[in-house]
N, C-alpha and C positions, 0 to 999 in steps of 0.2 A: 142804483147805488144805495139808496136808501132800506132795499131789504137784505140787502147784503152788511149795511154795518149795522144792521139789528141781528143779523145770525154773526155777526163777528164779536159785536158788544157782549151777546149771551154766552159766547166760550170766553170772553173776561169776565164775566161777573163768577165763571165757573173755575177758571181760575186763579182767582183773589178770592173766592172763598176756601179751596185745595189749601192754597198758601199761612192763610191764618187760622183755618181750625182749629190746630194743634194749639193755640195759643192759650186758652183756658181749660186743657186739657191736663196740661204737665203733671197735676198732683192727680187726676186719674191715671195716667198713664204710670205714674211714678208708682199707684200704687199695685196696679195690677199685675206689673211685672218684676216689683221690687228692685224699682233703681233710683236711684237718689233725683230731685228733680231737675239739677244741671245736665246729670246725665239725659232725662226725657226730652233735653231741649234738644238734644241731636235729630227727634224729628224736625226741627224747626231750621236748625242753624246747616245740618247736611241738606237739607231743602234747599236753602238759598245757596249753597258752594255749587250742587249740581247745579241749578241755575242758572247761576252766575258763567259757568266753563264754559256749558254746553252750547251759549250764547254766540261765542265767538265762531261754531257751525251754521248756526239758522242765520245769521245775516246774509252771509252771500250765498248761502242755499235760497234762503227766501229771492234775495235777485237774480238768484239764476234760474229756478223750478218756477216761481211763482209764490210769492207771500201765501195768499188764499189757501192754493195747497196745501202749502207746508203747515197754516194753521191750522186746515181741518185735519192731516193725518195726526198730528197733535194732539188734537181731542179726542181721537179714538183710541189712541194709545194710552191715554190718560184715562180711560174709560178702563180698560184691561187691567191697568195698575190700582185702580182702585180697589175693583174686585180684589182682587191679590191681598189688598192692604186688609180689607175687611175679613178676610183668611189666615190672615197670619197668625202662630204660632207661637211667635217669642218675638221678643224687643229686638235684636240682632236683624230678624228676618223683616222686621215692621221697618228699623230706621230703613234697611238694604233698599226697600219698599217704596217707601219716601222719597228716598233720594232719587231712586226714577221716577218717580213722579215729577219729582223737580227737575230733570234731566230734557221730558216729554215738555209739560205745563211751560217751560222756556221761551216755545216757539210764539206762544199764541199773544201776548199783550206788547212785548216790544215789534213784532211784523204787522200789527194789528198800526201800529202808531206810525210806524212806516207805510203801510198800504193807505192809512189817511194823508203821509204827506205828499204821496204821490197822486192822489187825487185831489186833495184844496190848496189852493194859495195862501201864501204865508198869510196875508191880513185878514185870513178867516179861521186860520189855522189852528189858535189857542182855545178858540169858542169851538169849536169840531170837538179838537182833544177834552174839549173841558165835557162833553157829552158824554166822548166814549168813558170817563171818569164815573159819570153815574152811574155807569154799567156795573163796573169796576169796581169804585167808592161799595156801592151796594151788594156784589160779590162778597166786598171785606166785612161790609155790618152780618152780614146774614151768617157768615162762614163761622164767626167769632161768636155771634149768639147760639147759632143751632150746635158748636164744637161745646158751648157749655151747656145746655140744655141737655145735650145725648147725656153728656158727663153727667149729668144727675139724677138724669131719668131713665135713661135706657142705659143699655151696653154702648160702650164705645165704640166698636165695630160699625154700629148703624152709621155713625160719622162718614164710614170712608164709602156706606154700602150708596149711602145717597149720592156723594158725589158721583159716584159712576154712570149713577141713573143721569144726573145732571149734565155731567159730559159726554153722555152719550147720546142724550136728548140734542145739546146745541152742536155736539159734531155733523151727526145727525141733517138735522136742518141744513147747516150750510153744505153739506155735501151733496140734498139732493138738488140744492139752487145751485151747486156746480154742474149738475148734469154734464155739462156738454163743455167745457171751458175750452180758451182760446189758448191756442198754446204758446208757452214762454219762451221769449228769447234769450238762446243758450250762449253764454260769452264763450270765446274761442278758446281763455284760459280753463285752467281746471279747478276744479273746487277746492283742492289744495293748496293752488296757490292764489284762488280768493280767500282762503280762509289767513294766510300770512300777508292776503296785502292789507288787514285790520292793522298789521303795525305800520303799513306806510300811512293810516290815516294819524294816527301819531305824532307822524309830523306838522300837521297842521295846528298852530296855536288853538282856534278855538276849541279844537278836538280834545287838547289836551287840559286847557282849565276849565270845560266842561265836565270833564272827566275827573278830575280832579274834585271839581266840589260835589258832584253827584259821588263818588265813592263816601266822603264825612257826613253828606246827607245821610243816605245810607247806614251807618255805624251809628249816627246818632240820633234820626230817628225812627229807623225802622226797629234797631241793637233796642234802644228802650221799649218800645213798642208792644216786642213781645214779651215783655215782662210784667206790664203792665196790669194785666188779669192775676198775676200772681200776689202784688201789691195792692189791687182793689178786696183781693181775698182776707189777704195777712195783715194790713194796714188798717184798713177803712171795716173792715166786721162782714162785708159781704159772702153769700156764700158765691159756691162755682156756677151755678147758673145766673146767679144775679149780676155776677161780674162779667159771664157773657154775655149779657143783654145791653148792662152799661157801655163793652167795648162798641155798640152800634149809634154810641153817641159820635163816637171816633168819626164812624163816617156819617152820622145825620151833618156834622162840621163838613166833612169833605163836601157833602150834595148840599151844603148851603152855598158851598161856593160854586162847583158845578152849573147848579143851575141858575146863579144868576153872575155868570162867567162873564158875558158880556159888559154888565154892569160896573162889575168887579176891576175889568181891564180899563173901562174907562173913567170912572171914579181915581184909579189908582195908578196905573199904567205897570208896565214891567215893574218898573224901581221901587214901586212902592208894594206891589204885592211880595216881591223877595223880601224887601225889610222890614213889613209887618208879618209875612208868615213868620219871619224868623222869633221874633218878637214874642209871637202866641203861642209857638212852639214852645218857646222858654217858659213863659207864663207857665203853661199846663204839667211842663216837668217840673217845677219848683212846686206847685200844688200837689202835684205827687208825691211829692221826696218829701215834705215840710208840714204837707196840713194833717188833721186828724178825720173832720167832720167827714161824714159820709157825703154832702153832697157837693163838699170841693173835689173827693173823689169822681163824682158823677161830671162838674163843670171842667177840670181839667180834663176829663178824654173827648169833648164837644169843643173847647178852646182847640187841643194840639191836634183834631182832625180837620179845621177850620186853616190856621196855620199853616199846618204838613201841606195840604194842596194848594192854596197859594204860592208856597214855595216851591213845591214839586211843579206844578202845569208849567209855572214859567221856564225850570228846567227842563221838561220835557218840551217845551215850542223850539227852545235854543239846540235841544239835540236832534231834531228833525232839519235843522236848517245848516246845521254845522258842517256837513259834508254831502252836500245836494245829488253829486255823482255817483254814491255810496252808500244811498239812506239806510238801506236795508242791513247792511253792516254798519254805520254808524251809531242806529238807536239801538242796532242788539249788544255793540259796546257801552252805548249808554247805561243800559237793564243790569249787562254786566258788573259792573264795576258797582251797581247801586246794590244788587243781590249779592256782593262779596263783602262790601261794606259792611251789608246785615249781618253777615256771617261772624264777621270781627268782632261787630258791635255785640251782638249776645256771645260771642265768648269772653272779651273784654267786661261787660256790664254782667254777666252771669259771675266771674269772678270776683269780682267788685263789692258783689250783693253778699258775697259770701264771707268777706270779711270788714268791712264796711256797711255804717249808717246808709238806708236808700236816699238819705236828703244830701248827703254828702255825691254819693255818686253823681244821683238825676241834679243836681246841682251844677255840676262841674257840667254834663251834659247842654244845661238848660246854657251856660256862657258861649260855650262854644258854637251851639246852633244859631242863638242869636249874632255872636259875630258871624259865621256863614251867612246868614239872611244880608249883611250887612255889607259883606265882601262882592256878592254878586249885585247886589242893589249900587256899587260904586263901578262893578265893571262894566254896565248895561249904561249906567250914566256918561261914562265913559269912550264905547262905542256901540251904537246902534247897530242892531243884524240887518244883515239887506233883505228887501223880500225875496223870493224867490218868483 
């Protein structure tokens, strides 16, 4: 098992880097193709829609073919799209691009969190997921640095040409460690109507105020998130590669907590990691919108990636456990509703930005996720999850 979630870790770290490239990119992209830069965010926010849809296939594809599979055809496919992306021609063909990318990159981190709940027990579960985070976490630092680095130094293109190398290399790997796989057990129904029994998981209360708060999660702090490179630019004096480097504070925060997860949980337990993430989340958006200093800009993307996954692991242990019969369609609802979020969230906050102070937005931002941290930190108080 263990060389199998290092070739699964490596297609998230590959793609959580896909996903955020684009993010210090926008005013290169903006200018190479002459579109304004809300419009360049269409790489970012049609990312996350196809994501998000495509989601509601891989779950009981994943239970019915095989998680594993489905993750490595995933990265090969995402291997193909890159190239493509690195070829493109015009913005039109680039979002088009994208968006399968985002369509493919779908399958591989919410099956990847399913294929771990199906192999550990819930009271190891959160320390597991908080590992594959590292992977993950440091996909995002590196994606966000090397997306502003190209943007400075090289062509942008080299962006998308490495990722292909990257998801070709860990498709790759795990594909030849699948050599021989055992073959999956095919459910009697059809994939059609695994894919509409996502709404009978619906029914289930946890399913649904899980879902629930992971979509605000989502809109508020992924929606801010990718904005953020733009505001370390315009705000704080940085240039575009320097603000891609900063955004790998984001996750140096997430792999503080990562790796010392276990600590973390027992120091803290659920309830207090939700209402402290929530907390430093706020912190770090208020430093954004409000401060001047260059290096409140640098301490707030190191607070709100500290934060962010606090908040987020705990969410993610509760969505592995929410529908035990169903995992593989329940965490790709989970992924779902959190990558539709985003999509809101930067069209919401991208509008916002445009006629609106950023202190006022990331403001309103910074209240709302602190009460989210706040709301689930009452409901975990509230009831306990059983193990599995």
């Amino acid at each position: 098992m263990q060389r199998t979630f290092f070739f699964v870790g490596l297609l998230g770290f590959a793609s959580m880097a896909s996903l955020r490239i684009c993010d210090p990119m926008l005013t290169t992209l903006s200018q190479a193709f002459d579109v304004p830069v809300p419009e360049a965010a269409r790489t970012i926010s049609w990312y996350a829609v196809a994501y998000g849809l495509c989601l509601f296939i891989y779950g009981p594809l994943g239970d019915r073919l095989g998680k594993l599979r489905v993750i490595t055809l995933a990265g090969l496919v995402c291997t193909v799209l890159n190239v493509l992306l690195a070829l493109a021609p015009s913005f039109e063909l680039m979002v088009l691009a994208r968006t399968a990318v985002g369509a493919a990159a779908a399958a591989i981190i919410p099956l990847s969190m399913a294929w771990v709940g199906d192999q550990v027990a819930y009271d190891k579960r959160q320390e597991t997921l908080a590992r594959l985070l590292i992977a993950t976490v440091s996909g995002m630092m590196v994606g966000q640095w090397w997306g502003g680095w190209v943007a400075e130094h090289l062509q942008w293109q080299w962006a998308f040409a490495s990722l292909a190398v990257l998801f070709g290399l860990s498709s790759g790997l795990l594909l030849r460690h699948q050599s021989a796989p055992a073959a999956a057990a095919v459910p009697s129904n059809s994939l059609w109507r695994s894919v509409l029994g996502n709404i009978e998981l619906l029914r289930l209360p946890k399913v649904r105020w899980v879902l629930g708060i992971t979509t605000l999660e989502g809109a508020l702090a992924f929606g801010t998130l990718s904005f953020t490179p733009l505001l370390l630019v315009q705000r704080f004096g940085y240039s575009v590669s320097q603000a891609g480097a900063l955004m790998m504070l984001y996750g140096a925060g997430g792999l503080l907590y990562a790796l010392g997860a276990r600590h973390w949980l027992g120091l803290l337990g659920e309830k207090g990691l939700s209402a402290i993430g929530g907390l430093l989340i706020a912190l770090g958006l208020l430093l954004l919108g409000w401060a001047t200093h260059p290096l409140a800009g640098a301490l707030a993307c190191a607070v709100n990636g500290l934060g962010f996954y606090m908040l987020h692991n705990t969410l993610q242990t509760q969505a592995t456990q929410m529908a035990p019969q169903s995992r593989g369609a329940a965490v790709a609802l989970f992924a779902s509703v959190l990558f539709l979020g985003q999509s809101v969230g930067v069209v919401i906050l991208g509008s916002s930005l445009a006629q609106w102070p950023a202190g006022w937005s990331y403001g309103v931002a910074a209240l709302a996720i602190a009460s989210l941290g706040a709301v689930v930190a009452h409901r975990l108080a509230a009831k306990q999850p059983q193990a599995a």
